[in-house]
MARBA-3410 file (N, C-alpha, C, O; in Angstrom, 1 decimal):
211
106.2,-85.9,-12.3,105.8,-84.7,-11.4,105.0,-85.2,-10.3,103.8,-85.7,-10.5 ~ 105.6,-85.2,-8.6,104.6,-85.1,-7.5,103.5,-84.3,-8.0,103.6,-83.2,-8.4 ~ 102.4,-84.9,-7.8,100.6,-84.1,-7.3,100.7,-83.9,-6.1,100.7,-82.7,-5.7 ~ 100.7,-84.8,-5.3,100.5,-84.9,-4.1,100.9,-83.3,-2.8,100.2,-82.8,-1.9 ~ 102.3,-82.8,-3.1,102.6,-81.8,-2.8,101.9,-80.7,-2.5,101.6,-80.0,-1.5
101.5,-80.7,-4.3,101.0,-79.8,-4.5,99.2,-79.9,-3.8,98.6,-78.9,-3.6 ~ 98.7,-81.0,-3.6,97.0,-80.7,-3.6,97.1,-80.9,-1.8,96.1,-80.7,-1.1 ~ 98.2,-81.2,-1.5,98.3,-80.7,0.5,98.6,-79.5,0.8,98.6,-79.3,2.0 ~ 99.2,-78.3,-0.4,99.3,-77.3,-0.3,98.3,-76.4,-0.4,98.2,-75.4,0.3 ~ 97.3,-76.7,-1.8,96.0,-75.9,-1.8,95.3,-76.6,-1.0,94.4,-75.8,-1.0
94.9,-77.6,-0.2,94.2,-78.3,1.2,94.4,-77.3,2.2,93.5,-76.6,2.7 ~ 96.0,-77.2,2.5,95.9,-75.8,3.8,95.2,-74.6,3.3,94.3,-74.1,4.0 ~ 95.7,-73.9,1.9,95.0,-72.7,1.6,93.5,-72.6,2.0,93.0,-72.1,2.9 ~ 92.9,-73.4,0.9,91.2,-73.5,1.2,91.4,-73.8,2.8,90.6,-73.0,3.2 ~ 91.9,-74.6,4.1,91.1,-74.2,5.1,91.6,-73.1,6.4,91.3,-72.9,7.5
92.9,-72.3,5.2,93.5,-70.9,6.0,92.2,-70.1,6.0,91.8,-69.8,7.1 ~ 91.2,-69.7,4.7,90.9,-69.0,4.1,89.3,-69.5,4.6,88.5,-68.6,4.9 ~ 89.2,-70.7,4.6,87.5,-70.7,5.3,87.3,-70.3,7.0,86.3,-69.6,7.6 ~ 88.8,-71.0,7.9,89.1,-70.0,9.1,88.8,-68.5,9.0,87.9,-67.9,9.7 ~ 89.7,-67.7,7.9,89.5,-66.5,8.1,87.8,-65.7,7.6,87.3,-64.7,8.0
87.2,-66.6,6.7,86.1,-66.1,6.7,84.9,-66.6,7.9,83.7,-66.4,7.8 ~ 85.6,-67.1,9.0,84.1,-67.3,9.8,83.6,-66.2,10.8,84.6,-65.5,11.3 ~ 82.7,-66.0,11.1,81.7,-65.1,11.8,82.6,-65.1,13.3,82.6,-66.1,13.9 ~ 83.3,-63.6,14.0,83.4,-63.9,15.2,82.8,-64.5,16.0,81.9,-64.8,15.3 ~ 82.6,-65.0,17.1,81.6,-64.6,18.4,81.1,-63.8,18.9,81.8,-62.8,18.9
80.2,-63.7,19.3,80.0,-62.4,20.0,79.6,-62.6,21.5,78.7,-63.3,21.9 ~ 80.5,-61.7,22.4,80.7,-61.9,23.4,79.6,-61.0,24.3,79.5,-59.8,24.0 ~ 78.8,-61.6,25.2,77.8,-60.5,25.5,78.5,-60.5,27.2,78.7,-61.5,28.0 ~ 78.6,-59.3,27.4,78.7,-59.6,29.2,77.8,-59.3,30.1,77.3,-58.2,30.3 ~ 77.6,-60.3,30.7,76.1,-60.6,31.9,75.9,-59.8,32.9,75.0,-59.8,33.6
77.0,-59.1,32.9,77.2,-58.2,34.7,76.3,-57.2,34.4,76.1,-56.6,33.3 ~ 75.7,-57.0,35.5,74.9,-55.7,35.7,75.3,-55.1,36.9,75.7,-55.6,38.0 ~ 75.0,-53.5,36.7,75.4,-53.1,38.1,75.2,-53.4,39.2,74.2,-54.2,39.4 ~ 76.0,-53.0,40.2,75.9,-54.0,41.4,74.8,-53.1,42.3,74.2,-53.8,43.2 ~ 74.5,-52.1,42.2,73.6,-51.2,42.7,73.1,-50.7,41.8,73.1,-51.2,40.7
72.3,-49.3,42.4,71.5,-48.7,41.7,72.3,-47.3,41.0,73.3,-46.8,41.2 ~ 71.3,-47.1,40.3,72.5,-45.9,39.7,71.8,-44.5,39.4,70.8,-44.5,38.9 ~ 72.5,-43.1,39.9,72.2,-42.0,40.2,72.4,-40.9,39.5,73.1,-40.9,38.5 ~ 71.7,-39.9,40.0,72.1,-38.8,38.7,73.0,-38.1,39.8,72.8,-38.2,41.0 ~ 74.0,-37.4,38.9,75.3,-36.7,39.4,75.3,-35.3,40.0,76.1,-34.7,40.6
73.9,-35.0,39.5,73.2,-33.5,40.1,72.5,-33.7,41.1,71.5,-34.4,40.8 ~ 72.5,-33.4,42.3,71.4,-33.7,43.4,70.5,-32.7,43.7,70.6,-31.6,43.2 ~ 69.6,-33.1,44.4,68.2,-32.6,44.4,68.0,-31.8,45.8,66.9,-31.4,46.1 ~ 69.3,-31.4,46.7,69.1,-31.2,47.7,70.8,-31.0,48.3,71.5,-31.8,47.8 ~ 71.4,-30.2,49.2,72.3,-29.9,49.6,72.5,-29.6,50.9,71.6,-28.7,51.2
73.4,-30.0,51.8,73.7,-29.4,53.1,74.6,-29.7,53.9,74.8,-30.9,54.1 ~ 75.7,-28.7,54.6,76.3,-29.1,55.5,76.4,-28.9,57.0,75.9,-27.9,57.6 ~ 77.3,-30.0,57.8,77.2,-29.4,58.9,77.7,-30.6,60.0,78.7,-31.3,59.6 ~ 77.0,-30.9,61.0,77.9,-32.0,61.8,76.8,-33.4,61.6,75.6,-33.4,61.5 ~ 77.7,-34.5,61.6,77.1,-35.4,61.6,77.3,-36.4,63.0,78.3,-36.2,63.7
76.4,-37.5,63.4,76.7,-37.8,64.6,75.7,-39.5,64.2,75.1,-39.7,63.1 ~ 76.0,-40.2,65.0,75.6,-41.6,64.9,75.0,-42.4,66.2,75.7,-42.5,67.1 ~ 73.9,-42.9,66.2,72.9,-43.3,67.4,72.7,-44.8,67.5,72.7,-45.5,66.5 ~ 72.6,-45.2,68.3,72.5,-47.1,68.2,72.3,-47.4,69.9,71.5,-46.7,70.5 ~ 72.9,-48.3,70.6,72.5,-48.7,71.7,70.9,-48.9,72.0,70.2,-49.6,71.2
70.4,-48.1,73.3,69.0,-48.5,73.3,68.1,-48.1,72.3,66.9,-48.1,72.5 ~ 68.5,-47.9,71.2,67.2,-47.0,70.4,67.6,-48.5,68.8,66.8,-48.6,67.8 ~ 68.4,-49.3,68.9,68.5,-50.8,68.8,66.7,-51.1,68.6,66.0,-50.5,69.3 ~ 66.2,-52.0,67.5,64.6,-52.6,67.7,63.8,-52.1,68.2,62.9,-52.7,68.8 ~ 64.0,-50.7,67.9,63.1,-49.8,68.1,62.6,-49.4,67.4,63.4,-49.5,66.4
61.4,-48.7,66.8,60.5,-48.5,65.7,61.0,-46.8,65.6,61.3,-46.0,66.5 ~ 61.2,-46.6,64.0,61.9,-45.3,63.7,59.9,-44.8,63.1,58.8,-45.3,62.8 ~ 60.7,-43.6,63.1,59.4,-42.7,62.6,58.6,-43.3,61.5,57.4,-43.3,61.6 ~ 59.3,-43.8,60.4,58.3,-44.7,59.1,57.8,-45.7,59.6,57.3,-46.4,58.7 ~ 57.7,-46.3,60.9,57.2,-47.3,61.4,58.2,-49.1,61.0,57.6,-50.2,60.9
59.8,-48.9,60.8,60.0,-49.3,60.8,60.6,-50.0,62.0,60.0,-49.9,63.1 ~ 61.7,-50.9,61.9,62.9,-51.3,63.4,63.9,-51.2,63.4,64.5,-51.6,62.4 ~ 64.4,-50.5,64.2,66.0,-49.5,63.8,66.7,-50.8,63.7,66.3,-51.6,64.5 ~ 67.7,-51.3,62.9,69.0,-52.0,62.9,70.1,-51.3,62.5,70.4,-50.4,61.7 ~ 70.5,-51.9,63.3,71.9,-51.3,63.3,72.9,-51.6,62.2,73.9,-50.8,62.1
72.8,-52.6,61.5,73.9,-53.2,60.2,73.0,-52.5,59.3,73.4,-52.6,58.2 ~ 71.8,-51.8,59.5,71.3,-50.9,58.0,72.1,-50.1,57.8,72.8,-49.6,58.6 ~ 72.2,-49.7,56.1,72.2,-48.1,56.2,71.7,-47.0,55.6,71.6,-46.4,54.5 ~ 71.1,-46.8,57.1,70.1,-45.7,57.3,70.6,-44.9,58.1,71.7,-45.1,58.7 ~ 70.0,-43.8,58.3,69.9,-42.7,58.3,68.7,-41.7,59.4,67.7,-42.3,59.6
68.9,-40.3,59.9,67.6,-39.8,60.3,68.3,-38.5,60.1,69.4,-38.2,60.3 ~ 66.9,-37.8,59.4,66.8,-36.4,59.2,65.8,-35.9,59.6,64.7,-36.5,59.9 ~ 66.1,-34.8,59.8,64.3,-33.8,60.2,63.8,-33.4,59.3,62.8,-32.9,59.7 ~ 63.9,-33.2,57.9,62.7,-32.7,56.8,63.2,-33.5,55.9,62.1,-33.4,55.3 ~ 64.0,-34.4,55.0,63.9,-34.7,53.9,62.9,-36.5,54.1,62.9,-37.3,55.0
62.2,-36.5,52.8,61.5,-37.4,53.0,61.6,-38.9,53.1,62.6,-39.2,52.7 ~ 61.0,-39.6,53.5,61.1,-41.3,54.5,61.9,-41.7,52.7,61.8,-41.2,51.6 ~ 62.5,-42.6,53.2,63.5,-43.0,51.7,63.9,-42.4,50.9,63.7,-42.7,49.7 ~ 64.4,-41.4,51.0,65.3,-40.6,50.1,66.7,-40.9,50.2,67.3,-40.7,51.3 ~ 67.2,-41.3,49.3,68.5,-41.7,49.4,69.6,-40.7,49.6,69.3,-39.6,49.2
70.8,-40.7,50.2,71.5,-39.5,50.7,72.8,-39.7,50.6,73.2,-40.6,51.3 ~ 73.7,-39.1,49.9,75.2,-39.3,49.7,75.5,-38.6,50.7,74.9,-37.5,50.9 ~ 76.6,-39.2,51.9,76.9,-38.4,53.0,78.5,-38.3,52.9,79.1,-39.3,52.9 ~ 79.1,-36.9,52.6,80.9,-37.2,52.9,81.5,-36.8,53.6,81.3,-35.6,53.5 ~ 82.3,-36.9,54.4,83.2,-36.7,55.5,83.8,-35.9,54.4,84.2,-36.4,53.3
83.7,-34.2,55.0,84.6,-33.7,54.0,86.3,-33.4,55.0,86.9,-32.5,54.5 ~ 86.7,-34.0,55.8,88.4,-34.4,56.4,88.9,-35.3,55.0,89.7,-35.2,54.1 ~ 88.0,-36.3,55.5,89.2,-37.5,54.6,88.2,-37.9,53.2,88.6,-38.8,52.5 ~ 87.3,-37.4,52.9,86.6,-37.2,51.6,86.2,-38.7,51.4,86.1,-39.1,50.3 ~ 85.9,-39.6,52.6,84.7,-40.9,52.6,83.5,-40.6,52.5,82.8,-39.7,53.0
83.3,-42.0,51.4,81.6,-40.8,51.1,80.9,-42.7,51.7,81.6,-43.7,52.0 ~ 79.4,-42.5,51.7,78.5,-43.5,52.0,77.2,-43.3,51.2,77.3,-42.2,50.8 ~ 76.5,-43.7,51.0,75.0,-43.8,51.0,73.9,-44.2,51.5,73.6,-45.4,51.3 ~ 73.2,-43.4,52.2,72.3,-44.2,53.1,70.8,-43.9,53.1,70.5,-42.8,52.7 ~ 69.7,-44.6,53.6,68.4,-44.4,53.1,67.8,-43.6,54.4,68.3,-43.8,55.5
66.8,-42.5,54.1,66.4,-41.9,55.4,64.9,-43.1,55.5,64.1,-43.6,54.6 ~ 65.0,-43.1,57.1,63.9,-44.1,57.6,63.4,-43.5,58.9,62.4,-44.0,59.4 ~ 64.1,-42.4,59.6,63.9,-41.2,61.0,64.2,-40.4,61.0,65.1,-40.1,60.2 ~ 63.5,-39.5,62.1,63.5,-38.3,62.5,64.5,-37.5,63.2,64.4,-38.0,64.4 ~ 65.2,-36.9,63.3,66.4,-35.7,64.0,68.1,-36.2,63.2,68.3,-37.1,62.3
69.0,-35.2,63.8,68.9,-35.4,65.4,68.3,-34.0,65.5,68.1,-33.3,64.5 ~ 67.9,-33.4,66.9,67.6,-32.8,67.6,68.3,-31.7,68.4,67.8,-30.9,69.1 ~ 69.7,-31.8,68.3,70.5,-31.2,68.8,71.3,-30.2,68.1,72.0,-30.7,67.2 ~ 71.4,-28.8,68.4,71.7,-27.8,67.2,73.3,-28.2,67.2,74.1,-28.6,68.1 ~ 73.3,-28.1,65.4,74.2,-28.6,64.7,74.2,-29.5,64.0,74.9,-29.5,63.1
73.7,-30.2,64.3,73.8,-31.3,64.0,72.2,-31.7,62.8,71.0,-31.4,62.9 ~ 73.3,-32.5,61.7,71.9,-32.3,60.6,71.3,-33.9,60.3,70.2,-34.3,60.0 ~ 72.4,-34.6,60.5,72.1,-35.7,60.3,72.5,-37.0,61.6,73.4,-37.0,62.5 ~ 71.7,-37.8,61.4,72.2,-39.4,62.5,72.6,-40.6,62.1,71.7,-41.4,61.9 ~ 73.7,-40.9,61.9,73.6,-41.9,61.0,73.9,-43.3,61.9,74.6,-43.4,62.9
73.2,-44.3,61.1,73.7,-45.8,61.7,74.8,-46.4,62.0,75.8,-46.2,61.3 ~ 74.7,-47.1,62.8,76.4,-48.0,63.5,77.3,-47.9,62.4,78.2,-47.0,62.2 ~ 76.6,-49.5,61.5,77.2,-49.7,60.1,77.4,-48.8,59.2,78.2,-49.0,58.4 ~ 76.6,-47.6,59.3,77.2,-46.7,58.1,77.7,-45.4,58.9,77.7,-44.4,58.3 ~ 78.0,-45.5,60.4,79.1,-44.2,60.5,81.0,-45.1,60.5,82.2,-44.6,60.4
80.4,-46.5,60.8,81.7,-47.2,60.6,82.6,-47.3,59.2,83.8,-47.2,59.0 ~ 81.4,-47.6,58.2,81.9,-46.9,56.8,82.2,-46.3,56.6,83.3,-46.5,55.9 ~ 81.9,-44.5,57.0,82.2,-43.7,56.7,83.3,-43.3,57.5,83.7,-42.3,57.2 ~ 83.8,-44.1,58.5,85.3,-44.0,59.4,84.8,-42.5,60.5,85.8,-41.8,60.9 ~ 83.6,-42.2,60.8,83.4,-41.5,62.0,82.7,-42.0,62.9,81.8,-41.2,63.2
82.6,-43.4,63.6,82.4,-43.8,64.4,83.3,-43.7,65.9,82.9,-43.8,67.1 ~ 84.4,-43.5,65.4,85.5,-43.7,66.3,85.4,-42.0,66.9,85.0,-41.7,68.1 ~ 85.7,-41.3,66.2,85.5,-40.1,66.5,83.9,-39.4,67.2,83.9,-38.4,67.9 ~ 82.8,-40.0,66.9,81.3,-39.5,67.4,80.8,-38.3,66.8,79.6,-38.0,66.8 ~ 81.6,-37.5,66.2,81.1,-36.2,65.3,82.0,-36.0,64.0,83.2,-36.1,64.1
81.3,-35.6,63.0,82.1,-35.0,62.0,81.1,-34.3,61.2,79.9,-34.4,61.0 ~ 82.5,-33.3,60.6,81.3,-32.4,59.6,81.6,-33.1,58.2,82.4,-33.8,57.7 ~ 80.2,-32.4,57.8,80.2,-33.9,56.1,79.3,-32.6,55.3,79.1,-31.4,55.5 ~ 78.8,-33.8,54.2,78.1,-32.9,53.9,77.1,-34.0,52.7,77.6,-34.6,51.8 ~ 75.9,-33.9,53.0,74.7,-34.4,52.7,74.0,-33.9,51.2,73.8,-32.8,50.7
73.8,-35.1,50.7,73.4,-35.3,49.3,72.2,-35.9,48.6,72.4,-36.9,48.0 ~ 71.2,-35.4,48.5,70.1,-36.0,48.1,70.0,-36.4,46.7,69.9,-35.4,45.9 ~ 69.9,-37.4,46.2,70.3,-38.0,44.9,68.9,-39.1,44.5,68.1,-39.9,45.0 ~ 68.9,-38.4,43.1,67.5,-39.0,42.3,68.2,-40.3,41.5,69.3,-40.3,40.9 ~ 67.5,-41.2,41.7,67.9,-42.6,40.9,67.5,-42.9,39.6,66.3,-43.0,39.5
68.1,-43.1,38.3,68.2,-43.4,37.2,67.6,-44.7,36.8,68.3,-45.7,36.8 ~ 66.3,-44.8,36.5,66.0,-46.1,36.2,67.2,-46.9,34.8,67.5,-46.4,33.8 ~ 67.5,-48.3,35.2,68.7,-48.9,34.5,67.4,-50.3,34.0,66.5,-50.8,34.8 ~ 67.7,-50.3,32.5,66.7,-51.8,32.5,67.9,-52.8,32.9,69.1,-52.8,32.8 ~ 67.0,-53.7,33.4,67.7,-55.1,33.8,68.1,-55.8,32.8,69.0,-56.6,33.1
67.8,-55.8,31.5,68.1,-56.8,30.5,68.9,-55.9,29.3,68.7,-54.7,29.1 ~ 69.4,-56.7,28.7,70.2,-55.6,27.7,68.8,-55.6,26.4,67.7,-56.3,26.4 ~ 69.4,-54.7,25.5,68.2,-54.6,24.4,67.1,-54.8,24.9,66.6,-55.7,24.4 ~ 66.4,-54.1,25.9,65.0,-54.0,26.4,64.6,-53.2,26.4,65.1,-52.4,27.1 ~ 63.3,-52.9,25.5,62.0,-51.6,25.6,61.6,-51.5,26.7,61.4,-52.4,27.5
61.4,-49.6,27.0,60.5,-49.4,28.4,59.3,-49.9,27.8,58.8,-49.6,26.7 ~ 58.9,-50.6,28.8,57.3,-51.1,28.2,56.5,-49.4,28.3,56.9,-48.5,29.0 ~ 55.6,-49.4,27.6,54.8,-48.2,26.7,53.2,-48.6,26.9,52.8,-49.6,26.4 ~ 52.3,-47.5,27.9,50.9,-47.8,27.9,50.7,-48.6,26.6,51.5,-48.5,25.7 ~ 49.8,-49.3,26.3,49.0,-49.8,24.9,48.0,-49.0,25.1,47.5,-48.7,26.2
47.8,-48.3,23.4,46.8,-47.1,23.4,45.8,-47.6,23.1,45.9,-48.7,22.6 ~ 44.7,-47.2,23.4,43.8,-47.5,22.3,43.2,-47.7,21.0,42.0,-47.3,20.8 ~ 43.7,-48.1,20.4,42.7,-48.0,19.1,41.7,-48.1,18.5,41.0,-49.1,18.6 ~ 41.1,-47.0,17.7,39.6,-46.8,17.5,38.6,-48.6,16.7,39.0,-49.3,15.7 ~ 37.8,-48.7,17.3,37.4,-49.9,16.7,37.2,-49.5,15.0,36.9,-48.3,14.9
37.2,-50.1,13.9,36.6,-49.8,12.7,35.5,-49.7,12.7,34.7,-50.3,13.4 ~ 35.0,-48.4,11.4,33.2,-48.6,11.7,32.7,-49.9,10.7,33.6,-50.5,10.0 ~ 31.6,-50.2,10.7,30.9,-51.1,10.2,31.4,-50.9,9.0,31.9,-49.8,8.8 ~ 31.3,-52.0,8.0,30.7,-52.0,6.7,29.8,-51.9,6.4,29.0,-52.8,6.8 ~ 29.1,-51.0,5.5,28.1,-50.9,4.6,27.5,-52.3,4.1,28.1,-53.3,3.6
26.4,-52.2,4.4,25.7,-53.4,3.2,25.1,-53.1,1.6,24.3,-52.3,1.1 ~ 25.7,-53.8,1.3,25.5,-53.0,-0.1,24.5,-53.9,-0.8,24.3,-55.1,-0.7 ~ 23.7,-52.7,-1.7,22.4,-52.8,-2.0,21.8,-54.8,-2.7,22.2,-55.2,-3.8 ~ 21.3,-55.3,-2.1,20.9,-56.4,-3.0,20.1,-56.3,-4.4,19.0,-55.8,-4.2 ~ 20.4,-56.8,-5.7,19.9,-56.6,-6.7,17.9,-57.5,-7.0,16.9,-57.3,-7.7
18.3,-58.2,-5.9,17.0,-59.2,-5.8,16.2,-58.2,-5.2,16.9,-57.4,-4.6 ~ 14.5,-58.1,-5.2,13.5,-57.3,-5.0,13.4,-58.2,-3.2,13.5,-59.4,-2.9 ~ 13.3,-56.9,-2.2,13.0,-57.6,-1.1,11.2,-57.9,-1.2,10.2,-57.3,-1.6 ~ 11.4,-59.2,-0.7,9.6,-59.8,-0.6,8.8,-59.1,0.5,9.2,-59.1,1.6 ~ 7.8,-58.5,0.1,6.7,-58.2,1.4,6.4,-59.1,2.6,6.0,-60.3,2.7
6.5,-58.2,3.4,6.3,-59.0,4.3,4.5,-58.8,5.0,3.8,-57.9,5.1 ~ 4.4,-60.2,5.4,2.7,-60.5,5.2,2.8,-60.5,6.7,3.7,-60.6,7.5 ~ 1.9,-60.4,6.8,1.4,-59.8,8.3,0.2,-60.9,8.6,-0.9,-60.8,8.3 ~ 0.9,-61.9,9.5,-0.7,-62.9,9.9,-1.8,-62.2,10.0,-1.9,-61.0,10.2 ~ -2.8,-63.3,9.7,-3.6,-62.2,9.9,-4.7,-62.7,11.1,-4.8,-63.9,11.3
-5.4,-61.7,11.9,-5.9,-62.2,13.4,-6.9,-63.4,12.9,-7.6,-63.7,12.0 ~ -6.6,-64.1,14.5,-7.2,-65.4,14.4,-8.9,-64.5,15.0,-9.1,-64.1,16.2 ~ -9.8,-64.4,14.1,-11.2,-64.1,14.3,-11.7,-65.0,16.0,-11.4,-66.1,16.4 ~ -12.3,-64.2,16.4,-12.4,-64.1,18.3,-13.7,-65.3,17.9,-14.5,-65.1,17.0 ~ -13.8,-66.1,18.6,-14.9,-67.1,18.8,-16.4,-66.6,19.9,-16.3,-66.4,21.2
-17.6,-66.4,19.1,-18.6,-65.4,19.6,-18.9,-66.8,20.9,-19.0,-68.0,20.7 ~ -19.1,-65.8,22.1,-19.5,-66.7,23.4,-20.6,-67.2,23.4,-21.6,-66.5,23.2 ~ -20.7,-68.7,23.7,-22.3,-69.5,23.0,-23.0,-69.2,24.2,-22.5,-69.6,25.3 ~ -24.5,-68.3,24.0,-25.2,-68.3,24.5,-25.7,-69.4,24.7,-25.7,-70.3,23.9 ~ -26.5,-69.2,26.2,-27.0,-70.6,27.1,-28.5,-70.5,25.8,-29.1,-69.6,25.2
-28.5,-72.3,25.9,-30.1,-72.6,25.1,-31.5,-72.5,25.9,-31.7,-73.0,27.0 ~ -32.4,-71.6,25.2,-34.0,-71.5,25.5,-34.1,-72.7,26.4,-33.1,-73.3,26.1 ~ -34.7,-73.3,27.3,-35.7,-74.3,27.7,-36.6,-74.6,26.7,-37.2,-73.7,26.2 ~ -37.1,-76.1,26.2,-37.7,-76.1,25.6,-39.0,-76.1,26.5,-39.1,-76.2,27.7 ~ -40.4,-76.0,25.1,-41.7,-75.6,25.8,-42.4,-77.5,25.7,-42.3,-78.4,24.9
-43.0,-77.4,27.0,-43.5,-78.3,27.3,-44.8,-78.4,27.5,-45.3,-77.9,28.5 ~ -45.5,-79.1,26.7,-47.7,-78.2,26.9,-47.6,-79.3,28.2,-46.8,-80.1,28.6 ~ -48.6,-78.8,28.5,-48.7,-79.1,29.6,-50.1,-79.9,29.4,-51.0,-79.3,28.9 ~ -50.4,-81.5,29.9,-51.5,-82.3,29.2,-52.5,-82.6,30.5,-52.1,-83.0,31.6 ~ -53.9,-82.2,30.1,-54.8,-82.1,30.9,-55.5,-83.6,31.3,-56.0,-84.2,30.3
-55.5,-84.2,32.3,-56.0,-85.7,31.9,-57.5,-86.0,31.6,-58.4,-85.9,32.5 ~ -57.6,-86.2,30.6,-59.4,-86.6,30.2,-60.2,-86.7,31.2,-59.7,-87.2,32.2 ~ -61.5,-86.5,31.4,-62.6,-86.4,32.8,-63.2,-87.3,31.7,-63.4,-87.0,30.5 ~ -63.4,-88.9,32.5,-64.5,-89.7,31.6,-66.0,-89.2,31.8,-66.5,-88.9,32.9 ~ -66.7,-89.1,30.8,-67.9,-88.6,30.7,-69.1,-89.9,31.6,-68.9,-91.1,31.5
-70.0,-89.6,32.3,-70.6,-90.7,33.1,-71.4,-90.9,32.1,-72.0,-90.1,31.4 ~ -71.3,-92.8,32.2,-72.4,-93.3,31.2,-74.2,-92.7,31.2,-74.6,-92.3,32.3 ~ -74.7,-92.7,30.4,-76.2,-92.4,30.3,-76.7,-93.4,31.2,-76.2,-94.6,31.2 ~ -77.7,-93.1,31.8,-78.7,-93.8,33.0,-80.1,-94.6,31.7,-80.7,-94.2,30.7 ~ -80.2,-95.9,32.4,-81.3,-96.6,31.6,-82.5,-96.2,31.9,-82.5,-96.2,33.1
-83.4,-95.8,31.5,-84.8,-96.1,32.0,-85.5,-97.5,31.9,-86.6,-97.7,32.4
END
């Protein structure tokens, strides 16, 4: 009887069978959106004519204190506020754009919005100078940048622990002795003068006279 046959036969089995038990891959994909991303409800609505400004008004400072360029896209309204983002659509041919408000007007009745070179060429009413559209104020959806990431979360505070108790010692606490004052040194009075008699000098007595 061949062996051989047979033990190159259970050889493929055992490594069909460790193939099928290995762990897929897992494929993660890196793309993130390419913009920002919005909520589908807007915060604001309006229609009416739209119109587009550029030439001398080119590096010039717009109402936010910015410099108008012309490849932005931006935007000027008269009340919605400095960066508010704005879906604008040509409602003819249903081109839509998005553009940031950075100025003020237009000024001219009918007219609700001004939009830039670059973004009335987007929106394919450049060529034409007026169209009616209609304007969209849109709140932006914060997206985390990384997959599986926590919104970071204030750190609260936590109360410090209170103390531990000291618990009673079985040993007698010792008295405590109290130095005791160093007794004040009495100020030495100044010494008496001593007494000095005072010595009278002898008067010699005159000898007695002879007769």
């Amino acid at each position: 009887m061949n062996v051989l046959p047979r033990l190159a036969g259970a050889f493929v089995l055992v490594c069909l069978f460790l193939s099928g038990c290995r762990t897929p891959d897992i494929v993660v994909n890196p793309e993130q959106p390419a913009g920002p991303v919005y909520s589908p409800e807007a915060t604001f609505v309006q229609e009416g004519i739209a119109s587009w400004y550029g030439g001398r008004w080119i590096g010039r400072l717009t109402a936010n204190g910015e410099r108008y360029k012309a490849g932005d896209m931006t935007a000027a309204h008269k009340k919605l506020p400095f960066n508010t983002m704005v879906r604008v659509t040509d409602l003819k041919t249903g081109n839509k754009v998005i553009v940031r408000i950075n100025n003020r007007g237009p000024y001219i009745k009918g007219r609700i919005i001004d939009l830039s070179v670059v973004a009335a060429k987007k929106l394919g009413t450049y060529d034409r100078g007026l169209a009616k559209v209609r304007i969209e104020a849109l709140k932006e959806i914060p997206v985390l940048k990384k997959p599986n990431m926590r919104v970071p979360e204030k750190p609260v505070a936590k109360p410090s622990p209170a103390p531990a108790k000291a618990k009673p010692s079985l040993t007698p606490a010792k008295p405590k002795v109290k130095p005791s004052p160093t007794p004040a040194k009495p100020a030495a009075k100044p010494s008496p003068t001593p007494f000095r008699p005072v010595v009278t000098p002898a008067v010699p007595k005159p000898a007695p006279r002879r007769r």
